[in-house]
C-alpha positions in Angstrom: 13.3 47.3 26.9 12.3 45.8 23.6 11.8 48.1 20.7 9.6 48.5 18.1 10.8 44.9 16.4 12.7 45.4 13.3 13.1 41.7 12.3 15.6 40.0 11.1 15.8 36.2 10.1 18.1 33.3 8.9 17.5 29.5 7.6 19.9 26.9 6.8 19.6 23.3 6.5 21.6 20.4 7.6 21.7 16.6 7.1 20.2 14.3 9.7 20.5 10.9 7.3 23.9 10.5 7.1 25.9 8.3 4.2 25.8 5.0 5.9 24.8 1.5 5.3 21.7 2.3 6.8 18.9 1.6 4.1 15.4 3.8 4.1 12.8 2.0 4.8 9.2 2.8 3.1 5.4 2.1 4.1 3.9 2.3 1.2 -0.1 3.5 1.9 -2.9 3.1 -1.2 -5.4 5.8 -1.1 -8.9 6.3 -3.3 -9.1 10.0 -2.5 -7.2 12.8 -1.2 -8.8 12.2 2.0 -7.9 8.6 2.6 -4.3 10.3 1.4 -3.8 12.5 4.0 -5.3 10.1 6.8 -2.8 7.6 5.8 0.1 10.0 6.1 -1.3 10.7 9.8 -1.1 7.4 10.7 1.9 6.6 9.6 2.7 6.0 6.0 5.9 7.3 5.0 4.4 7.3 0.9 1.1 7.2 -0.3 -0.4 6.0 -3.9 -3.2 7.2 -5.7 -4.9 7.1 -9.0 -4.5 10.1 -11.5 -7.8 11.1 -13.5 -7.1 8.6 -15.9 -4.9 5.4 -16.5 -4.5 4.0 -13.1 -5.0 0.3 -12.8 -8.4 1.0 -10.4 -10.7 2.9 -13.2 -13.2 3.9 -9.7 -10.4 5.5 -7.9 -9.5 8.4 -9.8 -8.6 11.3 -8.9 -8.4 15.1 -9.9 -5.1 17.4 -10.2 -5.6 19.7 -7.6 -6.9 16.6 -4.7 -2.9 15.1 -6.0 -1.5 18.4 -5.2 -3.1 18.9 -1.8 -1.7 15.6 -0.8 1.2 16.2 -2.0 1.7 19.4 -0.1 0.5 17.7 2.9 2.7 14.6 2.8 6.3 17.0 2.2 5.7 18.1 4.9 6.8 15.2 6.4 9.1 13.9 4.1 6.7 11.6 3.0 6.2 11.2 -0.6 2.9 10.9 -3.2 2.6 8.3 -5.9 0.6 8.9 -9.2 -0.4 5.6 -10.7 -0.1 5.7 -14.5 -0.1 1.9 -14.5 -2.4 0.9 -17.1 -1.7 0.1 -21.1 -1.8 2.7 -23.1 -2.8 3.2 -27.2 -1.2 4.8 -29.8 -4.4 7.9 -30.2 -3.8 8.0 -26.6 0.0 9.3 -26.3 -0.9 13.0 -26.2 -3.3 13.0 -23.4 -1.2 10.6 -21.2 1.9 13.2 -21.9 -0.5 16.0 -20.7 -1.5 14.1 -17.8 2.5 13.2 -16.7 3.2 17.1 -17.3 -0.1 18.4 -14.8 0.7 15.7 -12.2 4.3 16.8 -12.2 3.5 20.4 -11.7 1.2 19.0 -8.8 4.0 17.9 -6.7 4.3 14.4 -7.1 7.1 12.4 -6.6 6.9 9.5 -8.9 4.8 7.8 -11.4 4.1 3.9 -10.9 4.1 2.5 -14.4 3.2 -0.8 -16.6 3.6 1.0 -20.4 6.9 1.1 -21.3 6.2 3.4 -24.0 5.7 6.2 -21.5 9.7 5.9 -21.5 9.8 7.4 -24.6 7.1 10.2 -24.5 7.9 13.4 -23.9 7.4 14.4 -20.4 9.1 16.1 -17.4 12.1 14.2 -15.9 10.1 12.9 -13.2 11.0 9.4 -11.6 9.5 6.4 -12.6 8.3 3.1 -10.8 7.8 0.0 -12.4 4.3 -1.1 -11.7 3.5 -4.8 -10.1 1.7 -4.9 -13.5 5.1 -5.8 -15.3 5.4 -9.1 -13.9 8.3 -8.7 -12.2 9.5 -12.5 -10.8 13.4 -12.9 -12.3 16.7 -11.0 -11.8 16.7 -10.9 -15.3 13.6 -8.9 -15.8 14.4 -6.8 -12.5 17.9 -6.0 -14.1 16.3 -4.9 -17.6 14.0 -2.0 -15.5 16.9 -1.1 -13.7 18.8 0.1 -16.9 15.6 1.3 -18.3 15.6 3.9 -15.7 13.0 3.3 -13.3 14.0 3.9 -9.7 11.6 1.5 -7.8 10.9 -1.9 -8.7 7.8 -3.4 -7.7 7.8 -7.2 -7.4 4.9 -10.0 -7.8 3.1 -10.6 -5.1 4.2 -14.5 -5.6 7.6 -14.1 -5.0 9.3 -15.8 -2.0 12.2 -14.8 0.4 14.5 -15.9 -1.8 13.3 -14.9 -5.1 13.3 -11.4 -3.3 16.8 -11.7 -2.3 17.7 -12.8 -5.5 16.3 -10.2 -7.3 17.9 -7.4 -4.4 21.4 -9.4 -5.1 21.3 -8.4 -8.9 20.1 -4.8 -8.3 21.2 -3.8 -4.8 21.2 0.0 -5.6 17.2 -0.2 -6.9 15.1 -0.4 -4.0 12.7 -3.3 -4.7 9.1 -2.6 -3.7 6.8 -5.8 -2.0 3.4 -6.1 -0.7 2.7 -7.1 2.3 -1.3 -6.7 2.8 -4.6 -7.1 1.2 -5.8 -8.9 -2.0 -4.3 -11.3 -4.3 -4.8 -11.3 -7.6 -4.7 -15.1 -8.8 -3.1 -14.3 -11.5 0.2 -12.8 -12.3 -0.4 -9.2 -12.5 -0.6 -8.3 -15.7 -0.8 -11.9 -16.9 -4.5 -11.9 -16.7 -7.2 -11.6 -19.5 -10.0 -13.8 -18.8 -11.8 -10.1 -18.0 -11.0 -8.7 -21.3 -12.1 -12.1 -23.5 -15.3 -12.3 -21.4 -16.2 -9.3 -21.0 -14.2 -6.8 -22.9 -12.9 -5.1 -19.5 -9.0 -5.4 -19.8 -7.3 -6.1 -16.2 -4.7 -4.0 -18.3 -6.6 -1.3 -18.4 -8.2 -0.6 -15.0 -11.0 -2.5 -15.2 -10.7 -6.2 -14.4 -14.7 -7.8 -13.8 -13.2 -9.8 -11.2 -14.3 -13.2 -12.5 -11.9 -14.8 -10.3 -14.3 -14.2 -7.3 -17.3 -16.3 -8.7 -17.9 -19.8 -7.8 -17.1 -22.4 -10.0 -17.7 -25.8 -10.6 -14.3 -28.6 -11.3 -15.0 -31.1 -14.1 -13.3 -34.2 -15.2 -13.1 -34.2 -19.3 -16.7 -35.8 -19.3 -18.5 -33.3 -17.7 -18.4 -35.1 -14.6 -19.0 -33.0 -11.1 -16.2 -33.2 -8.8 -15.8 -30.1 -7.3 -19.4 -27.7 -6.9 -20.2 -24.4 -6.8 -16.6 -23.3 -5.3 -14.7 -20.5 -4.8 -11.8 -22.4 -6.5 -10.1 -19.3 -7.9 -10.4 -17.0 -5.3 -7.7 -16.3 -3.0 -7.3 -15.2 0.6 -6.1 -11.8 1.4 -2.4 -11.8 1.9 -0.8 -10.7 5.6 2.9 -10.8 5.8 2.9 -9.1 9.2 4.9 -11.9 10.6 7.7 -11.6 8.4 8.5 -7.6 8.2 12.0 -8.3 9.2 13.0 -11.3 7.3 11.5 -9.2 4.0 13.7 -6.7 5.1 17.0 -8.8 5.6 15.9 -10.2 1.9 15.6 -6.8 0.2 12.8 -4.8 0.3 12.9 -1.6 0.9 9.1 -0.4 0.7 6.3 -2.3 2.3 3.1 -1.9 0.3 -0.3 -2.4 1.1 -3.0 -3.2 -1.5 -6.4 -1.3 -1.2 -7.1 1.6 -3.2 -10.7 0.5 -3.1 -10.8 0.5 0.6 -12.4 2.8 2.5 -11.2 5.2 5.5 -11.2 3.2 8.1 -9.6 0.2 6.6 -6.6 2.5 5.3 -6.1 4.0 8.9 -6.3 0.4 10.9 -3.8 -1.6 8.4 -1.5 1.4 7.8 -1.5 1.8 12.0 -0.5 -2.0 12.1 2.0 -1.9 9.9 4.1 1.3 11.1 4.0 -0.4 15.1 5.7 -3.8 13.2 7.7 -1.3 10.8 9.0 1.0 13.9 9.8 -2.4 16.0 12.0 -3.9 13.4 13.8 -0.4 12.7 14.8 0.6 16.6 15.9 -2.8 16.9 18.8 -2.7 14.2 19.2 1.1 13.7 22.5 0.3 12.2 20.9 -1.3 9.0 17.1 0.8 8.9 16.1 4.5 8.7 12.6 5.4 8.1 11.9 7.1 4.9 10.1 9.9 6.8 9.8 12.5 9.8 6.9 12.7 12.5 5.7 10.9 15.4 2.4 9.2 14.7 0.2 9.0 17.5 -3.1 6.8 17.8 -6.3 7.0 19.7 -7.0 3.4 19.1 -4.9 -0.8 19.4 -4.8 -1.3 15.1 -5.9 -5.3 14.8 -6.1 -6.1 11.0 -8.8 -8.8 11.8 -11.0 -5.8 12.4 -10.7 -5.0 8.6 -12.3 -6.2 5.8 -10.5 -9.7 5.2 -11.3 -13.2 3.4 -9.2 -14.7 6.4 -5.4 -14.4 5.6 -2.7 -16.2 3.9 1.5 -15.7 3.4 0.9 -17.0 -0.3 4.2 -18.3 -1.4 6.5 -16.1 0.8 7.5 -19.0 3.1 8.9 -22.2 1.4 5.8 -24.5 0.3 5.5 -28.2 0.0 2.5 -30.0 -2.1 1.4 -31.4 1.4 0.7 -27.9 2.8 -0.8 -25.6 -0.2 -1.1 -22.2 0.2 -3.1 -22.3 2.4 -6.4 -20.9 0.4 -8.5 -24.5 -0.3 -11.2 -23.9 2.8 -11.8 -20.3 1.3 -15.8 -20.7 0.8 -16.8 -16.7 0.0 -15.1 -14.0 -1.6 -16.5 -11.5 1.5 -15.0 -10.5 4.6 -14.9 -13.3 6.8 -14.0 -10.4 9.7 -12.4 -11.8 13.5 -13.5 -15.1 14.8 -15.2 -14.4 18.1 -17.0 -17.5 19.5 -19.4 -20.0 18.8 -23.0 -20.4 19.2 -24.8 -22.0 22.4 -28.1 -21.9 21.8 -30.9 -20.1 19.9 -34.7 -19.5 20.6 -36.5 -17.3 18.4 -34.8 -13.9 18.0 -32.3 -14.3 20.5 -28.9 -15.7 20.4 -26.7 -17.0 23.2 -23.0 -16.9 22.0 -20.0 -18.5 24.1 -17.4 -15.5 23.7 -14.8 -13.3 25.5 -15.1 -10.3 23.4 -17.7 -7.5 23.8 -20.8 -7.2 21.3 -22.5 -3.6 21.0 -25.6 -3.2 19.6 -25.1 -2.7 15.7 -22.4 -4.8 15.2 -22.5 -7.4 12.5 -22.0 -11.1 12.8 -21.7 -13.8 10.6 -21.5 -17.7 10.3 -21.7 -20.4 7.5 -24.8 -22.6 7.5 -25.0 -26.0 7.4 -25.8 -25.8 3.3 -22.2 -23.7 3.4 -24.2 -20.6 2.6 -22.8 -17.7 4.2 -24.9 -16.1 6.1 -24.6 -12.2 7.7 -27.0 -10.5 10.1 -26.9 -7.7 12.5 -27.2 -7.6 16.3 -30.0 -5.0 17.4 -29.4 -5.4 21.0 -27.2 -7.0 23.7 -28.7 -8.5 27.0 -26.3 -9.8 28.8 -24.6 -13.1 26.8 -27.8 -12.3 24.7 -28.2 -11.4 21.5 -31.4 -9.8 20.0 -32.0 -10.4 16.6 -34.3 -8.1 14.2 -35.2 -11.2 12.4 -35.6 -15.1 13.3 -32.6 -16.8 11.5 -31.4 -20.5 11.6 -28.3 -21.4 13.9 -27.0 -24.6 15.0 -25.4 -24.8 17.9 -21.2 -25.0 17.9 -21.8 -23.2 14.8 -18.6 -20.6 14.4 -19.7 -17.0 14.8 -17.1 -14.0 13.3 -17.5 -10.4 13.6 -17.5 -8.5 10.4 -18.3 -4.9 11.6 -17.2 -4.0 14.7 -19.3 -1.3 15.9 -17.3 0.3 18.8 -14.1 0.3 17.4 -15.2 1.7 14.0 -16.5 4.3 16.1 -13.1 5.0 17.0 -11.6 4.8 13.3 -14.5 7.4 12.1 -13.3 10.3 14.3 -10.1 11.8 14.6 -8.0 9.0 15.5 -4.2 9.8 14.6 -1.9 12.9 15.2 1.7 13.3 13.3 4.3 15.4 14.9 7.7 16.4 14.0 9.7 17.0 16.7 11.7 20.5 16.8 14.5 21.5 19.7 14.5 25.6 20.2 17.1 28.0 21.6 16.5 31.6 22.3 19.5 33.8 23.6 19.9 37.6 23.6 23.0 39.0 22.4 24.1 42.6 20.0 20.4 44.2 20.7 18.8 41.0 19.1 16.1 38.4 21.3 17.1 35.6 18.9 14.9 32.0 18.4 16.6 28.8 16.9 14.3 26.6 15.5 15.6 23.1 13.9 13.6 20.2 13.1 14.4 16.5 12.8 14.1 17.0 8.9 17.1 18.3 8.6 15.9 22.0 8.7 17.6 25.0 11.2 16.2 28.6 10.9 16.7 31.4 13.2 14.2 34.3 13.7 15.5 37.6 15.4 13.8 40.8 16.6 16.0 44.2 17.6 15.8 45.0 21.3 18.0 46.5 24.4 18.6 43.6 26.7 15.4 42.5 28.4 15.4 43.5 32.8 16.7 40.9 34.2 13.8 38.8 36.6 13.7 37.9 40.1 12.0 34.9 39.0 12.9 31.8 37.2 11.4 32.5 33.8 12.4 29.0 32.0 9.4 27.4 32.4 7.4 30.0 31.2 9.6 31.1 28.5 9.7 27.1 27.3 5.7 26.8 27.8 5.4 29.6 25.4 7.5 28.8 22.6 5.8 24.8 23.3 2.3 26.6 22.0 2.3 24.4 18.7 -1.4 23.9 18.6 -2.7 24.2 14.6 0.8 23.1 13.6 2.9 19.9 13.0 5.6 20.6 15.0 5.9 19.0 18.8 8.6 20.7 20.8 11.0 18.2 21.9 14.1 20.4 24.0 14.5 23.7 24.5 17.2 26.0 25.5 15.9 29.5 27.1 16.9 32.8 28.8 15.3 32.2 32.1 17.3 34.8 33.9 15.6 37.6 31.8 12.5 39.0 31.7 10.4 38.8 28.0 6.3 39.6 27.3 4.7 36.6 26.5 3.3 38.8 23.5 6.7 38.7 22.3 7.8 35.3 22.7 4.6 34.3 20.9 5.6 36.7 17.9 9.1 35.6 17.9 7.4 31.5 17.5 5.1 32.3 15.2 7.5 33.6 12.6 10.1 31.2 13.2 7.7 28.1 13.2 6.7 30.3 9.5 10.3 30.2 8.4 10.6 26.9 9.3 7.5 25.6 7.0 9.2 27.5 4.3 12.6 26.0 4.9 11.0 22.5 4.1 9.5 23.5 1.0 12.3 24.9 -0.6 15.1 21.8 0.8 12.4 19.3 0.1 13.7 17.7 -3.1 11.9 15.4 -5.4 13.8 12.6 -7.0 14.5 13.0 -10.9 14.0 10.2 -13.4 17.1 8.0 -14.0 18.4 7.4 -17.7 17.9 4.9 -19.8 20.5 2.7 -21.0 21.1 2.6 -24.3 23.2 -0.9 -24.7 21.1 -2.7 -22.2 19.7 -5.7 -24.1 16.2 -7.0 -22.8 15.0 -9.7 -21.5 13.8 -12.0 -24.2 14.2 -11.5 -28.3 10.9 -13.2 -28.2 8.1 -10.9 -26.8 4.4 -12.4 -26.5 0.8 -10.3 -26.0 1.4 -11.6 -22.0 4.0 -8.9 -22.6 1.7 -5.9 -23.0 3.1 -3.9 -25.9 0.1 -1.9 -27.1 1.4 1.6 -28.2 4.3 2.3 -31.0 6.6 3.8 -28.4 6.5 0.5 -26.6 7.4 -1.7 -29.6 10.3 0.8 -30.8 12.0 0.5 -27.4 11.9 -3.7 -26.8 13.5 -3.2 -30.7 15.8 -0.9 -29.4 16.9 -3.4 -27.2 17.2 -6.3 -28.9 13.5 -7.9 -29.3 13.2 -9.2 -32.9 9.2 -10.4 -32.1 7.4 -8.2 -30.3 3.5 -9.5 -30.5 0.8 -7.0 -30.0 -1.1 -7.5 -26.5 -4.5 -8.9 -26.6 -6.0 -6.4 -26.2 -5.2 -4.7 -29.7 -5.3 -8.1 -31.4 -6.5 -11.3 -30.4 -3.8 -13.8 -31.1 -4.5 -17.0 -33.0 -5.4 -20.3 -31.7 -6.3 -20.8 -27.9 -5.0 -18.2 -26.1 -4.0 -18.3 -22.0 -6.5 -16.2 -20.2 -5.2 -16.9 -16.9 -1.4 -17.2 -15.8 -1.1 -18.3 -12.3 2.0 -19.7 -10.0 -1.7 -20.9 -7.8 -2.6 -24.7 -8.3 -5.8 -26.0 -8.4 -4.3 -29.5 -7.8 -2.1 -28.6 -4.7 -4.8 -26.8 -3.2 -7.1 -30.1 -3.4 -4.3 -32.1 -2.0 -3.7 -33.8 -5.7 -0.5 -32.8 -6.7 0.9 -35.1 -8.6 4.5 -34.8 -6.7 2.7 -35.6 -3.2 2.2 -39.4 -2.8 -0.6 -40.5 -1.2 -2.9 -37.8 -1.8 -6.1 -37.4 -3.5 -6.2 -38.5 -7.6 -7.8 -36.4 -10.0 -8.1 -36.7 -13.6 -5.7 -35.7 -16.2 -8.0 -33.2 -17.9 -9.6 -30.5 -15.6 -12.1 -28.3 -16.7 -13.4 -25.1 -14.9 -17.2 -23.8 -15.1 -19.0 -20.5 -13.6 -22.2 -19.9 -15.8 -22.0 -20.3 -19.3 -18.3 -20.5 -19.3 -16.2 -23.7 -19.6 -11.6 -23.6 -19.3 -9.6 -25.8 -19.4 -7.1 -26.7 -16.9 -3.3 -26.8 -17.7 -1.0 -27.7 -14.9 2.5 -27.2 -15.8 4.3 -29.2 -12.9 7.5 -28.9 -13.8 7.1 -24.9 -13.4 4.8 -25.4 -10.8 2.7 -23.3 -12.5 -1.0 -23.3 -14.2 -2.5 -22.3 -17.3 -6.4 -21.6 -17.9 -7.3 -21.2 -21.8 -11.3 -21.0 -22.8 -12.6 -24.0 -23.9 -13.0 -24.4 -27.5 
């Protein structure tokens, strides 16, 4: 008979990731509230980032103390991490409040602070880790090795690198893990090499708050005014999809997979981050030998991810693959800055309201369409309702027929997204025996957590009955919790009151939660090397310094110029607003190392309103310039 429990109960830990060769791998989720956070995490992300109430590089997606900490709390659960991004410039009056901020976000639970300042290096905060931020231009070994011995801990790379720049960069810093996007939008620029915002409109791309002038049309000029490009998006780039290459970005070095989109909105962040863990999880079962994921759980969806389903300007691999002048970047045909959504047919026929489509996939009334008119105007409506292959429009609009029709708001399957459409589940194995007046219940978790709950009894009668697949159906009751029971070991031969075996879970499955918070550890910031020497002597306002702290270190390290950025003072002459490894003249098929293609003058000139630049292609770098006109 069991007594009147006096319990008694045990936790230990042990470690499931073993020393090895094998390298953690990271999907890396962006996230404008705690919200988006958390459905992320469920979906698969094995790290989420997200903007602090101040000084994160997207001003709109800020975020309060207590919505980090939630996340966080949420996310070590899993093993998963939380990223704060602190990644903007910041000024000398500033200092004290950004140290405050480090301090609270700290005490919140997160993990790591993604960074562009180098000052922050020097201010006085908790010994949390640091990330250098995309924002510090990252494209050299050089510059890669100089954060390494500054002590951050996570490199993240320009989005213009290719395979072998990567694995260039991973050959000079094998022990950093280097960080790479994979999804979303390109900036045209270098990040943090752009500040035709600030000049035009005083909104620094440094600070958060970039006007996105990129994304207008333009007009290209010869160096008499002459027309010979109009009303273009010339400077605004496709979204960026390496989905195709996870593993060879893998074999070349990266180590976290990062998608762009702190912007984005629910159902975006659960589609792409979906995607991305089914490509991740393929390439990691395959060599298990080389790959471990970063986290714990089993995500589980209610829906097929398909990134073409998500907001998208159509998609290119930017300079990831090896690029000729023949090919481009693929980015010249771009002719709006909106989603361009899936391409699902063409048009038959039209007559009044109603359009006849040739298509395979299935419309729903609500979804939205879209096409480019014959004027190139882009051109978006709605479908009120389907009759048969018909569609009925609210209003009369103009189609031709062949005209290309794409879907930009699928109704049905946003449906899906906008409910509950992902489970995470971290699979525990169980063992209960009796022995010395104690029912005992092993718990242990494929985080690397063990704990053993007991209660005081005399043995239990012994049953008639198999009891094993009761007693295992009872201690499998993990409804309202994370945990998915996986094996389980039982006392079938003895008799126990459900009562009691749903007691004895309860309190394990409690120790259990508290085993992870206590094991979980969070990684400390790395020190800086004193007799590391940086990257140039010569520092420029592309370089960013804007704060005392900032200048002090590049002069502890060797810089003998260190030029303020821009924006604390506007350098003399004609300054570069635009920095960009993009080409103007390669995308128009006029670069002047293919022969045969098409000539354009020597001097270029860009125009979008009132605005004039000039155009300065540097082809020995392969690389372009764009200064205001004077």
């Amino acid at each position: 008979m069991l007594k009147n429990p006096k319990m008694k109960c045990f936790f230990s830990t042990f470690v499931m990731k073993m020393k090895t060769k094998q390298r953690e791998i990271e999907l890396l989720a962006p996230a404008r509230d705690a919200d988006i956070a958390i459905e992320a995490i469920l979906h698969g992300a094995d790290a989420v980032y997200m903007g602090p109430e101040s000084h994160g590089a997207r001003a709109a997606a800020g975020n309060s103390t207590e919505d980090i900490a939630r996340v966080a709390a949420f996310a070590h659960q899993f093993g998963a991490r939380v990223y704060a991004t602190v990644n903007t410039l910041v000024y000398d009056e500033e200092i004290q409040r950004v140290e405050n901020l480090i301090a609270d976000l700290y005490s919140a639970g997160v993990d790591a602070l993604i960074v562009q300042d180098l000052g922050i290096l020097r201010m006085n905060i908790p010994p949390i880790s640091l990330h250098a931020s995309t924002q510090c231009d990252l494209r050299t070994p050089e510059k890669a090795k100089f954060l390494e011995n500054m002590g951050f801990s996570q490199l993240v790379m320009a989005r213009e690198l290719s395979l072998k720049e990567i694995a260039d960069i991973h050959n000079t810093v094998p022990q950093t893990p280097l960080e790479a996007f994979v999804h979303g939008a390109l900036c045209v620029s270098y990040s943090g090499r752009c500040q035709v915002s600030q000049c035009l409109k005083g909104r620094s791309a440094n600070r958060g708050e970039c006007a996105q002038i990129c994304r207008l049309p333009f007009n290209l000029l010869d160096g008499d005014g002459n027309v010979l490009e109009k009303n273009k998006h010339l400077l605004s780039l496709r979204d960026y999809d390496a989905s195709g290459h996870v593993e060879e970005q893998l074999e070349a070095g990266v180590s976290s997979l990062k998608i762009e989109g702190r912007l984005k909105d629910c159902s975006y962040v659960k589609n792409v981050v979906a995607y991305y863990r089914q490509a991740l999880d393929k390439v990691i079962s395959a060599h298990p030998d080389k790959y471990v994921r970063a986290s714990y759980g089993v995500s589980e969806h209610t829906f097929e991810p398909n990134l073409l389903k998500s907001f998208n300007r159509s998609f290119t691999t930017y300079f990831l693959t090896e690029r000729n002048p023949k090919n481009g970047v693929e980015m010249a045909s771009l002719r709006t800055p909106k989603s361009l959504g899936e391409p699902i047919g063409t048009v038959l026929c039209t007559s009044g309201k109603t359009v006849r489509i040739s298509t395979t996939a299935k419309i729903s009334n609500g979804d939205g369409l879209s096409f480019f008119g014959q004027d190139g105007e882009y051109v978006g409506f709605r479908v009120n309702r389907v009759e048969g292959s018909d569609l009925i429009l609210k209003d009369v609009i103009s189609i031709q027929a062949g005209t290309p029709i794409f879907r930009t708001y699928d109704k049905a399957f946003d449906d899906l997204l906008r409910g509950q459409s992902a489970s995470r589940k971290v699979k525990i194995d169980a063992r209960m025996w009796w022995a010395n007046d104690l029912l005992n219940l092993q718990l242990s978790d494929e985080r690397g957590n063990r704990v053993v709950k007991s209660v005081s009894c005399q043995k239990p009668e012994m049953s008639k009955t198999d009891q094993g697949p009761r007693q295992t159906q009872a201690i499998g009751k993990l409804g309202g919790t994370i945990y998915r029971l996986d094996k389980a070991e039982v006392v079938g031969e003895l008799f126990i009151p459900l009562p009691v075996l749903g007691q004895l879970r309860r309190d394990a499955v409690g120790l259990l939660e508290r085993a992870q918070r206590i094991t979980f550890i969070r990684p400390l910031r790395l020190p800086e090397q004193r007799d590391a020497l940086c990257f140039s002597k010569n520092l420029t306002y592309y370089d960013n310094v804007a704060n005392h702290l900032a200048k002090e270190l590049y002069k502890d390290h060797g810089a003998e110029i260190v030029e303020p950025a821009l924006e604390c003072e506007m350098p003399e002459g004609n300054p570069t607003v635009m920095h960009t490894r993009y080409c103007i003249r390669r995308e128009l098929g006029a670069c002047k190392k293919l022969k045969g293609g098409r000539r354009l003058p020597e001097k270029l000139l860009l125009q979008t309103g009132d605005n004039v630049f000039e155009v300065h292609c540097d082809c020995g770098r392969c690389e372009m310039r764009i200064t205001l006109k004077n």
